[in-house]
N, C-alpha and C positions, 0 to 999 in steps of 0.2 A: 286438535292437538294429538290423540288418539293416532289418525290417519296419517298425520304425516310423522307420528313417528316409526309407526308399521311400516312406512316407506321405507324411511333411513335404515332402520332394522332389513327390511329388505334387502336395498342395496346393497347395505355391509357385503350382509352372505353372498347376494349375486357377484358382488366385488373376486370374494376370496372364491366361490365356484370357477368364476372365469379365469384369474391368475392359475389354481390348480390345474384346470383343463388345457394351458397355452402351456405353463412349465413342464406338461408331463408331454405333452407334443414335441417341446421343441426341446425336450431333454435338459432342462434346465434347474431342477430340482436337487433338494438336499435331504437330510435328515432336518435340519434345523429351519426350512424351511417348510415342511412338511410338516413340523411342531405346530406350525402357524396357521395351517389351512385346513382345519379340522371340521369337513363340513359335517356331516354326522351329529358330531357332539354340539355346534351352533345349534343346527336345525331342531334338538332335543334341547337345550337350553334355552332357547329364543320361542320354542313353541309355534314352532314356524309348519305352515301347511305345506305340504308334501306336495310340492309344483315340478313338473316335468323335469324344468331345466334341475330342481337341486338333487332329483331323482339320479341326474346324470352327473351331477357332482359327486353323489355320492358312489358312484359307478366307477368316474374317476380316483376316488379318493382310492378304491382298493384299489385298481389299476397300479398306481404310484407306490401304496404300501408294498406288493407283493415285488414289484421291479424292486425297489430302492434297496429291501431287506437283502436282495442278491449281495450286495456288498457293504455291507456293514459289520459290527462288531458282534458278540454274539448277545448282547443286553440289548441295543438298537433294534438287531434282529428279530429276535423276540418279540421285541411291542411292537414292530412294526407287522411280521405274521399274524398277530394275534388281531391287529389294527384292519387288518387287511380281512380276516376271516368275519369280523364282526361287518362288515361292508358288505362282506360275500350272503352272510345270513336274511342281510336285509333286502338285497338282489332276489335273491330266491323268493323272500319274501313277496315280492311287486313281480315276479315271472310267474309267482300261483295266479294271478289274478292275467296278466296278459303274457301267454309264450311265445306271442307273435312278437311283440315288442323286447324282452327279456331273456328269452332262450340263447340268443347268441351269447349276452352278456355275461351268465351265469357260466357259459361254458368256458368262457377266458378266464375269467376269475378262478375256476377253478385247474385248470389248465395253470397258472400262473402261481396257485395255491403251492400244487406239487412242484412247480418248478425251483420255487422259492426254498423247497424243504427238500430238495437234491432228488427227488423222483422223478427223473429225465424220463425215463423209459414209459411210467404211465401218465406223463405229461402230455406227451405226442399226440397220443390221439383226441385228446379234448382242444387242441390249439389248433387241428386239423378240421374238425368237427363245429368249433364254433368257426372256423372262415368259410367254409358252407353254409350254418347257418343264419351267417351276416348276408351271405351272399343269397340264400331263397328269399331271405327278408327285405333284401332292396337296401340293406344300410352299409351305403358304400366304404363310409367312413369309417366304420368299425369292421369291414373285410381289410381294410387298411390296416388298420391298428393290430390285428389278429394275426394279419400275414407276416408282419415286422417281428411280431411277438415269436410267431411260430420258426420264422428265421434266427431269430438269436437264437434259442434252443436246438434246433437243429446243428447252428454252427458249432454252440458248444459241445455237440455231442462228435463234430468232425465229418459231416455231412456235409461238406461246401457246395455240393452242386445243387443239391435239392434247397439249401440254406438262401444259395444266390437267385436261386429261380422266386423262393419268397421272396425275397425285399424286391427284387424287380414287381413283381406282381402288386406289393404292398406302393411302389409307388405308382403303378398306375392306376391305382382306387385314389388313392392323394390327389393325382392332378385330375383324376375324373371327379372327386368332389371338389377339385379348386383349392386345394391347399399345395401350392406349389412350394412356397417357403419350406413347408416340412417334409415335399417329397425330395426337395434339396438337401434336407439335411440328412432324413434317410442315403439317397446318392452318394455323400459324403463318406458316411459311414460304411458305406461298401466299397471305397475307393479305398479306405481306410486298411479294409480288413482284407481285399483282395488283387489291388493293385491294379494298375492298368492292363495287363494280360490278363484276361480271364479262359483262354482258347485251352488250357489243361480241364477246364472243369468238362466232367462227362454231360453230354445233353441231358436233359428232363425234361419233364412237360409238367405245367401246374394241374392239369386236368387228371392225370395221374397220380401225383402226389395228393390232391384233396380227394381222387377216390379213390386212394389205397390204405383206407384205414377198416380197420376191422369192428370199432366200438360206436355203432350206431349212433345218431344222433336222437332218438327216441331213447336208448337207455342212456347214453346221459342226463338228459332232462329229468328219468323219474330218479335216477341217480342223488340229483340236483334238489332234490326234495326231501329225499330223507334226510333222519338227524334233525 
C-alpha cells in the first residue's frame, strides 16, 4: 500500500514537473497557471526525494517565475520575484555540490533575476555567460533556452541585430536537440518581431557576441554563491 502510494505521489509531481517544463517551452503559461505548478513547495510537502528530473523542475519553475513577473502587476510581480529567487537559492544550492551540471543554470536564473527587476545592463553579461556555459557543458538544450532568453533582452534594450543573431542560434540548439515544435515557435516569434526583410539588420557573428563579454564565467559562479 505504502509503494504504490509513493507512486501515485510520484507521478502527481512528475505530472505537474512535465506540464511546467512544456508550458514554459511552448510559452503557454499564466499567473494562474503558474499558482498550480508549484514544484518546490510539492517536493517539501510531499517529502519527496530530490530525483534529477524534479531538480529540473524546480530549475524550470524559477525559469517561469522570473519570465512571467516581466508582465504582470506589481502584487503578482512581487511573489512571483520572490518565487523565482527562492528557486534560485536552491540552484545554487545543488551547483555547490556539481558546477558541471549547475553552473550554466544558476547563471540564467540569475541573468533573468535582474532582468525581471529592470537591471538590463547587468543582466547581459550573466545571459551571455551562461550560453557558454551551456555550451562547454554539452547541454544543448539549455544553450537553447539561454540564447532565446538572452535575445529578448537584447531586443528590449533595441539591439536587433545582435538580438536576431540569438534566436537564430537559439533555434539551431532546438532542432539540434529535436525540439523542432519549439524551434518553430521560436521562428514565429522572430517573424513576429522582425518581419520578413531582415537585410537592414547589421551582420554579427554569435562567436563575437558570446565572446564580448567582460564578466567572466569563473566570477559568476563564486558570485553565484554568496548570500
Amino acid at each position: 500500500m505504502f509503494a504504490k502510494k509513493d507512486l501515485n505521489v510520484n507521478l502527481r509531481v512528475g505530472s505537474i514537473n512535465h506540464k511546467l517544463v512544456r508550458d514554459f517551452l511552448f510559452r503557454q503559461l499564466s499567473n494562474n497557471v503558474l499558482d498550480e505548478l508549484k514544484i518546490s513547495e510539492s517536493i517539501v510537502e510531499m517529502k519527496l526525494v530530490l530525483r534529477p528530473l524534479l531538480c529540473m523542475g524546480i530549475f524550470f519553475e524559477g525559469l517561469s517565475c522570473f519570465l512571467y513577473s516581466r508582465g504582470s502587476d506589481d502584487i503578482d510581480k512581487t511573489k512571483l520575484i520572490e518565487r523565482g529567487r527562492s528557486t534560485l537559492a536552491k540552484v545554487r544550492s545543488l551547483a555547490e555540490h556539481s558546477s558541471w551540471n549547475w553552473q550554466n543554470k544558476v547563471l540564467l536564473l540569475e541573468a533573468m533575476e535582474m532582468h525581471a527587476m529592470g537591471n538590463l545592463d547587468e543582466a547581459g553579461p550573466f545571459y551571455i555567460s551562461s550560453i557558454r556555459s551551456a555550451q562547454e557543458h554539452k547541454f544543448i538544450h539549455e544553450e537553447a533556452i539561454a540564447s532565446e532568453m538572452a535575445g529578448e533582452h537584447l531586443f528590449e534594450l533595441g539591439r536587433h541585430s545582435e538580438a536576431y543573431v540569438l534566436y537564430k542560434h537559439s533555434i539551431k540548439c532546438f532542432d539540434e536537440w529535436g525540439a523542432n515544435a519549439v524551434s518553430s515557435r521560436v521562428e514565429a516569434d522572430i517573424q513576429s518581431k522582425f518581419g520578413d526583410d531582415v537585410s537592414h539588420l547589421e551582420a554579427a557573428n554569435i562567436d563575437d557576441i558570446l565572446g564580448g563579454v567582460s564578466l567572466n564565467i569563473e566570477s559568476n559562479q563564486k558570485r553565484s554563491y554568496e548570500g
